[in-house]
C-alpha positions as CSV (number, residue, x, y, z in Angstrom):
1,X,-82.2,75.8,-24.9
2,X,-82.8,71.9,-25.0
3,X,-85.5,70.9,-22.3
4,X,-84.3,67.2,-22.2
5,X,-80.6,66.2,-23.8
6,X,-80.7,62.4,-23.8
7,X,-77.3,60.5,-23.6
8,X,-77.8,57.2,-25.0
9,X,-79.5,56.3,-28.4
10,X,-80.3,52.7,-27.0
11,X,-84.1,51.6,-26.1
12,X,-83.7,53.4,-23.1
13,X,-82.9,56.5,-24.8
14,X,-85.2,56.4,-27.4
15,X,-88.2,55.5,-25.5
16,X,-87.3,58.2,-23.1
17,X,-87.1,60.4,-25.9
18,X,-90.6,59.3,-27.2
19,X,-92.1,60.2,-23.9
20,X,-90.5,63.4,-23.0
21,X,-90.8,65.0,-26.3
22,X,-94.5,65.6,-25.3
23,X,-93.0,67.9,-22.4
24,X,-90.7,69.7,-23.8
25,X,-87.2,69.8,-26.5
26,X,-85.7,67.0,-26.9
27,X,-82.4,66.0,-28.0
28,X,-80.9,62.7,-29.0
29,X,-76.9,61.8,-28.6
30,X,-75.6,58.4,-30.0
31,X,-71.8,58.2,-29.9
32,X,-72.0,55.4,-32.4
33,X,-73.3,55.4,-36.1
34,X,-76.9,53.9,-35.7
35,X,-79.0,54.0,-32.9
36,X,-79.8,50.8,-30.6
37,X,-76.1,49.3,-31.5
38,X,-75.0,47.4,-28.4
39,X,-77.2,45.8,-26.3
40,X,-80.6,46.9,-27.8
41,X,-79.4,45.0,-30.7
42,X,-78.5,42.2,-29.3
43,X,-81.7,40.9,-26.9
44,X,-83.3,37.6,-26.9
45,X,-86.1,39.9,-27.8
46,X,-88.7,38.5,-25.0
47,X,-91.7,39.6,-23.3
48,X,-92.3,37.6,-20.3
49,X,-94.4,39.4,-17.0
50,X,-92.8,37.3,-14.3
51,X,-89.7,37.9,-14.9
52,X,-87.5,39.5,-12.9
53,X,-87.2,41.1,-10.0
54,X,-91.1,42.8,-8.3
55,X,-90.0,46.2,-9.6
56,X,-89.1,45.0,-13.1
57,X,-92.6,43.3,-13.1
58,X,-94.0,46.3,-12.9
59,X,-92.3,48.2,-14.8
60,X,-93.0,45.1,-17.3
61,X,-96.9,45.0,-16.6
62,X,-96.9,49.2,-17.5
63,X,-95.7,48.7,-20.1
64,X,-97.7,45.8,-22.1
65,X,-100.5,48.1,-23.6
66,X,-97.7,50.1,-25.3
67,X,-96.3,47.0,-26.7
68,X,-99.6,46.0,-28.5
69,X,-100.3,49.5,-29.0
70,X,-97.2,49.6,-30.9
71,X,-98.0,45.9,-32.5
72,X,-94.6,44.6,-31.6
73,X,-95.8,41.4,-29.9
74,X,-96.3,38.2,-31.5
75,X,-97.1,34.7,-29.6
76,X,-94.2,32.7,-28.3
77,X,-94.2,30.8,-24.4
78,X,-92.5,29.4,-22.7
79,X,-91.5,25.8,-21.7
80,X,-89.1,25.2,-19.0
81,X,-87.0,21.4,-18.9
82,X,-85.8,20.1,-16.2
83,X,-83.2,16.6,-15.9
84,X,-83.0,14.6,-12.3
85,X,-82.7,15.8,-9.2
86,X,-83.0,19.3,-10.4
87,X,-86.8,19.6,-8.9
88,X,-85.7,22.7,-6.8
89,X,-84.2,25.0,-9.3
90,X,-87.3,23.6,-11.1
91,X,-90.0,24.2,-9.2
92,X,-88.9,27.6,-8.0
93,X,-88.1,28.7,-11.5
94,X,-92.0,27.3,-12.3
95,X,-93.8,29.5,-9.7
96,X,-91.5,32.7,-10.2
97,X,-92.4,32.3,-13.4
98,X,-96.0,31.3,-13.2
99,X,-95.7,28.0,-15.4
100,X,-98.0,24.9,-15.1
101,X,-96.4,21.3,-15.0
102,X,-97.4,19.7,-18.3
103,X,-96.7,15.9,-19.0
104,X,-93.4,14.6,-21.4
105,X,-96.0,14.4,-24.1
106,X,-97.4,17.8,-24.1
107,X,-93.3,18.4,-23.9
108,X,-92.0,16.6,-26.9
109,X,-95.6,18.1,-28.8
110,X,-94.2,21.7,-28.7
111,X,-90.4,21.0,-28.9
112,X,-89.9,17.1,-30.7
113,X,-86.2,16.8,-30.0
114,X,-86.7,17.1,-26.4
115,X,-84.4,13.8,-25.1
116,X,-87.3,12.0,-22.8
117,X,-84.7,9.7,-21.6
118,X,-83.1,12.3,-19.7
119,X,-85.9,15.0,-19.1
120,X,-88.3,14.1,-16.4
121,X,-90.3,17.6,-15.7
122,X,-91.1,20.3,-17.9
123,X,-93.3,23.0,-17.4
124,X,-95.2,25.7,-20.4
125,X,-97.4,28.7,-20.2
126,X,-98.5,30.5,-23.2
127,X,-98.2,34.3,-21.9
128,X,-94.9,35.0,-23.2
129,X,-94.5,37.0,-26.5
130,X,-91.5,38.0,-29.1
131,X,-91.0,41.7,-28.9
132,X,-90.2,42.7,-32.8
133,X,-87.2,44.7,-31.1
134,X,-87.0,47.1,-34.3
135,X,-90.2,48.2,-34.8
136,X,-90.1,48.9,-31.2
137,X,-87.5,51.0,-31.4
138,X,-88.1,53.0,-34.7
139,X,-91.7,53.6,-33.5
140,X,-90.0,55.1,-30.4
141,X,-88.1,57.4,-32.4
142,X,-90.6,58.0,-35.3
143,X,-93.5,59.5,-32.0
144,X,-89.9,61.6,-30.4
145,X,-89.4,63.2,-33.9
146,X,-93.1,63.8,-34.4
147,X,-92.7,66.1,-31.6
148,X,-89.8,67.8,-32.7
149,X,-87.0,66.1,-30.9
150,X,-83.9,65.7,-32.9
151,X,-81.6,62.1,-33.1
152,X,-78.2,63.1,-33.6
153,X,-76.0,60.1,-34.3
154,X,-72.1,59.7,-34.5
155,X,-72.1,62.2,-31.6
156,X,-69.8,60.8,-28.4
157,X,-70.0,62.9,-25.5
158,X,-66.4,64.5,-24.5
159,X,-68.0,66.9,-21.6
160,X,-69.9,67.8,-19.6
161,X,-70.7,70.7,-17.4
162,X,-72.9,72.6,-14.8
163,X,-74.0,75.3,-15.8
164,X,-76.5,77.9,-13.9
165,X,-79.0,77.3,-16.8
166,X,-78.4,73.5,-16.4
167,X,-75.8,71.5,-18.5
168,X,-73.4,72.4,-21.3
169,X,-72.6,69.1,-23.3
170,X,-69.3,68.8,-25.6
171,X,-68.8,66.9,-28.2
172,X,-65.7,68.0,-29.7
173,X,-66.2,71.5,-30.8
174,X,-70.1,71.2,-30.7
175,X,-71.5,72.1,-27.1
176,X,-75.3,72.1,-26.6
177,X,-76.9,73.8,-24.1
178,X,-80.1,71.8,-21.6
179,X,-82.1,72.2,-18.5
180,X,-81.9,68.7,-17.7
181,X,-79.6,65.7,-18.9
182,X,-80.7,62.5,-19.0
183,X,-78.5,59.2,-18.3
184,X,-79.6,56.8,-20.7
185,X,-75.9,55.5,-21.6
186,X,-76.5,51.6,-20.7
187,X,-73.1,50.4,-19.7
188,X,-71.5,53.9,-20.3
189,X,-74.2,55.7,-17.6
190,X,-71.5,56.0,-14.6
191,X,-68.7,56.8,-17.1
192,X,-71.5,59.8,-18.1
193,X,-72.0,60.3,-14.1
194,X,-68.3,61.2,-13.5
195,X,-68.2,63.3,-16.3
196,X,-70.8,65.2,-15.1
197,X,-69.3,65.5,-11.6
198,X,-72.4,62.8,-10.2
199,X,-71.7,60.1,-8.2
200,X,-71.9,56.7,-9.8
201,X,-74.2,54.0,-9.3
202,X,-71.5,51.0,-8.7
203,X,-73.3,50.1,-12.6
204,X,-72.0,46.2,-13.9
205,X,-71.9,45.4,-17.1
206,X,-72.0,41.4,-17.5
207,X,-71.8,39.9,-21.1
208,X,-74.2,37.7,-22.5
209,X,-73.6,35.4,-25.3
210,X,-75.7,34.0,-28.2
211,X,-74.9,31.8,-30.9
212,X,-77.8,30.9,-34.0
213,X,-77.8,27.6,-35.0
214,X,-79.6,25.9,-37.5
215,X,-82.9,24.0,-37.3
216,X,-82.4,20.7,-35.9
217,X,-83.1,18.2,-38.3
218,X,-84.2,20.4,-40.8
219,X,-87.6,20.8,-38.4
220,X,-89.9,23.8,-38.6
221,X,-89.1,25.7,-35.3
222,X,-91.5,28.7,-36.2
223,X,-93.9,27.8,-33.4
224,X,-91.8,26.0,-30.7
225,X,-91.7,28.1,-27.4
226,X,-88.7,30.1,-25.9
227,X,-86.8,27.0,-23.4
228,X,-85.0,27.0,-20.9
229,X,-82.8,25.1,-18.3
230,X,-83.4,25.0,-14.5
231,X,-82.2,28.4,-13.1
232,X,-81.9,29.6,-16.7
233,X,-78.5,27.9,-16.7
234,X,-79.3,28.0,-21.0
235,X,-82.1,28.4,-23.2
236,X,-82.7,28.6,-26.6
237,X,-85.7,30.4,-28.7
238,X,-86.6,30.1,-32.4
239,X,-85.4,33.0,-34.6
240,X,-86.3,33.8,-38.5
241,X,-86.0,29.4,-38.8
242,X,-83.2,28.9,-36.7
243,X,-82.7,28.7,-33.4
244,X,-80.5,31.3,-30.8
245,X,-79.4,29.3,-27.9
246,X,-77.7,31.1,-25.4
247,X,-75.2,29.9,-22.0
248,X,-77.4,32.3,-20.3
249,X,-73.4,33.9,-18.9
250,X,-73.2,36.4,-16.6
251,X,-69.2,37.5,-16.9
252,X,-68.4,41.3,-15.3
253,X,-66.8,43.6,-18.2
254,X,-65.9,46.6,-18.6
255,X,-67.9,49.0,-20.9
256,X,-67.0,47.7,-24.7
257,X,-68.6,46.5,-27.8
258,X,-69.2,42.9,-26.5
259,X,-67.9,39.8,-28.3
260,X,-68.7,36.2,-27.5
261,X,-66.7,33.5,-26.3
262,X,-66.1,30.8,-28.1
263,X,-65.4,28.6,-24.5
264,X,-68.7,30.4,-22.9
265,X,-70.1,29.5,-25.9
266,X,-69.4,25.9,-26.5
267,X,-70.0,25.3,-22.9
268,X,-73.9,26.4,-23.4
269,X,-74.3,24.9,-26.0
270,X,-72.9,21.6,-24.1
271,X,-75.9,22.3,-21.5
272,X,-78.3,22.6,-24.0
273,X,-77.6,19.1,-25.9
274,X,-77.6,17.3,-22.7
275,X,-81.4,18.0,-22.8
276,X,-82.1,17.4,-26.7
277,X,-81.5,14.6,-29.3
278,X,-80.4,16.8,-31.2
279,X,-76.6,17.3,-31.8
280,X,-74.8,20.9,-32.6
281,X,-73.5,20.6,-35.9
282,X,-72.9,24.2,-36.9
283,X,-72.6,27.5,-35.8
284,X,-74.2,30.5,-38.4
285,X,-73.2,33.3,-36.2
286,X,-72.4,34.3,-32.7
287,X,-72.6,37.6,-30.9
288,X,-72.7,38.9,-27.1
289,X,-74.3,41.7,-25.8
290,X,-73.5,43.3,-22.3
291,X,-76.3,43.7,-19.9
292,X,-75.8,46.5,-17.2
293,X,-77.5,46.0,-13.5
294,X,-77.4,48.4,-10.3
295,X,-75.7,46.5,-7.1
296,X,-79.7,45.3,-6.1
297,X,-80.5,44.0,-9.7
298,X,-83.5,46.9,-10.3
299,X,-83.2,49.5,-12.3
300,X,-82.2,53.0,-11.7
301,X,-85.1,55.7,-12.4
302,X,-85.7,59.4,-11.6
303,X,-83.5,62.2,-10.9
304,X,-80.4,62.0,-8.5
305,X,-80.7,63.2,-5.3
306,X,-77.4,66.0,-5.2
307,X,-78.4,67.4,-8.8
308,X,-82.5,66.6,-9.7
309,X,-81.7,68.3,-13.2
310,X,-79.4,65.1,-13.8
311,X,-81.7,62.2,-14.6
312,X,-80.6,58.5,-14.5
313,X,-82.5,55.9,-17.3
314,X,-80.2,53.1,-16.3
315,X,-79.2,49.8,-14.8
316,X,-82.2,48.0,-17.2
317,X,-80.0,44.5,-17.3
318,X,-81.7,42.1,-19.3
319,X,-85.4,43.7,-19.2
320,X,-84.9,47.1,-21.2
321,X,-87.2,46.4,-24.2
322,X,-89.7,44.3,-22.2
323,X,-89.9,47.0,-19.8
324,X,-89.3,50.3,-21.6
325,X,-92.8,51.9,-21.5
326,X,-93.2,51.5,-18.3
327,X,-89.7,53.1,-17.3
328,X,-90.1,55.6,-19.9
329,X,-93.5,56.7,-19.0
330,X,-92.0,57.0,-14.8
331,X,-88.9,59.2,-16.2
332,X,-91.5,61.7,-17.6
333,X,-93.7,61.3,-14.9
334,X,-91.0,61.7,-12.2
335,X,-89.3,64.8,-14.0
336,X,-92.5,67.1,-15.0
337,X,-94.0,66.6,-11.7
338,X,-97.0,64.8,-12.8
339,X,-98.5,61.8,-10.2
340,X,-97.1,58.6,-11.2
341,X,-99.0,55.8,-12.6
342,X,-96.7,53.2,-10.5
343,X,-97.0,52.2,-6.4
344,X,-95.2,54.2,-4.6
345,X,-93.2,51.2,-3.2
346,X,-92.1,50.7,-6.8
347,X,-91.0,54.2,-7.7
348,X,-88.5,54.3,-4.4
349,X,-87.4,50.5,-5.2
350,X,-86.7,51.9,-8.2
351,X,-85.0,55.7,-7.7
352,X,-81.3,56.2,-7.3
353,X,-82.1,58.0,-3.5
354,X,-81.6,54.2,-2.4
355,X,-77.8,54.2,-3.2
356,X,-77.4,58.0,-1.4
């Protein structure tokens, strides 16, 4: 008998997996033919503390000594741009955020093609890092299979069922037999509700595009910060000597293997020339990922209320590999019992009793 079948072969998954394979069996299910395909594979790839919602922050904050324990951060920041009369979007954006006003020529030091005719405030900090989203998530896997858990790939759930023992999962003619099942299936976790005869969460995904462009002018962006537009309305970030700019969308999709838009796409990259000197001239390659949030934006954490052997890992939006300690370390806190390391305030913000 499997202690903990995982549905979902994403961060969420596999960092659960790395954490509950200290408790007990563990079992991995990817329905696709590599783990971490969809939107794992497909993040901007930041760590940044102050971002997101107070739950996510400290979900974020938990899990920053796993990150460098892992050796997955390297030194990025942040600078944020900002055109006329967009002070408010501005300066709320710069204290959520933590940022310190710095002058046009601190600006144009860390990003050159900046367009001073246009930009009149930026803002920087320091204290945000690139998360090497791969070694993240094989050193996830590589601690789960350590401890005997198993990663079973090309392996789509077709049932599910309650069971007196706990849950019989199908796929095809393979069934597996667990004590608990754990809902780590990103934009598929209500499909994986239903199916299971759970209640969904009202779980959105909302696609986010990215494009990689190359260096403008031929420059050396290895060392420019992540930047962004007033209420993140773009932003772009250096990536292996190119740069991934991004319209920052937020369209509602059904679950699917995401694709950009070449309109979405053309209209972000429209927002981000207004603020550089630097034209578009080429596109190497585009992609979209789709990010999944609960109706209140946090994420969704602990077992459900009608069935505590069911376990939801979901709803992690934008913040699932910035954040995935932290939420991994609560799930196996939540489920064996133990106290958890996070406020009280925090755990209920973020357990699915709020939508019951």
């Amino acid at each position: 008998m499997i202690d903990f079948l995982i549905i979902g072969g994403g961060v969420a998954g596999c960092s659960a997996a790395a954490h509950l394979s200290h408790q007990g069996k563990v079992v991995v299910l990817e329905a696709e033919d590599a783990l971490a395909l969809h939107a794992s594979s497909r993040s901007a790839a930041a760590f940044e503390k102050n971002y997101g919602l107070a739950s996510t922050v400290a979900l974020t904050e938990a899990s920053e000594d796993g990150h460098i324990a892992f050796n997955v951060l390297s030194p990025r920041g942040l600078l944020l741009l900002a055109k006329k009369n967009e002070d408010s979007a501005f300066e709320g954006d710069m204290h959520t955020l933590g940022l310190s006003e710095v002058s046009m020529d601190d600006a144009l030091g860390m990003v050159p093609i900046v367009n001073s005719d246009v930009v009149m405030r930026a803002a920087h900090h320091s204290a945000m890092w690139d998360i090497d989203t791969d070694r993240l998530i094989q050193t996830f896997v590589s601690q789960a299979k350590g401890n005997g858990a198993e990663v079973l790939i090309k392996s789509k759930v077709s049932g599910i069922e309650k069971t007196p023992r706990g849950w019989t999962i199908a796929m095809g003619d393979t069934h597996l037999d667990a004590k608990c099942l754990v809902n780590a299936a990103g934009p598929w976790a209500d499909e994986i509700a239903q199916m299971a005869g759970v209640a969904t969460i009202g779980l959105q995904p909302y696609r986010r595009s990215m494009g990689r462009i190359p260096a403008p002018a031929g420059l050396d962006v290895s060392k420019w910060p992540m930047t962004f537009g007033p209420g993140e309305s773009w932003y772009a970030k250096p990536d292996a000597g190119a740069l991934i700019v991004s319209p920052a969308d937020e369209d509602p999709m059904d679950p699917h293997d995401a694709y950009s838009d070449d309109v979405i796409l053309a209209e972000g990259f429209a927002r981000y020339e207004s603020y550089v000197t630097e034209p578009v001239t080429r596109l190497i390659t585009s992609w979209a990922g789709l990010r999944t949030f609960a109706p209140d934006r946090q994420l969704v954490l602990g077992p459900e209320p009608s069935e505590t052997s069911f376990i939801w890992c979901a709803g992690q939006g934008g913040y699932g590999m910035q954040s995935s300690h932290g939420a991994a370390q609560l799930i196996s806190e939540l489920v064996t019992g133990r106290p958890t390391s996070l406020p009280a305030d925090v755990v209920e913000a973020l357990s699915p009793s709020r939508f019951r």
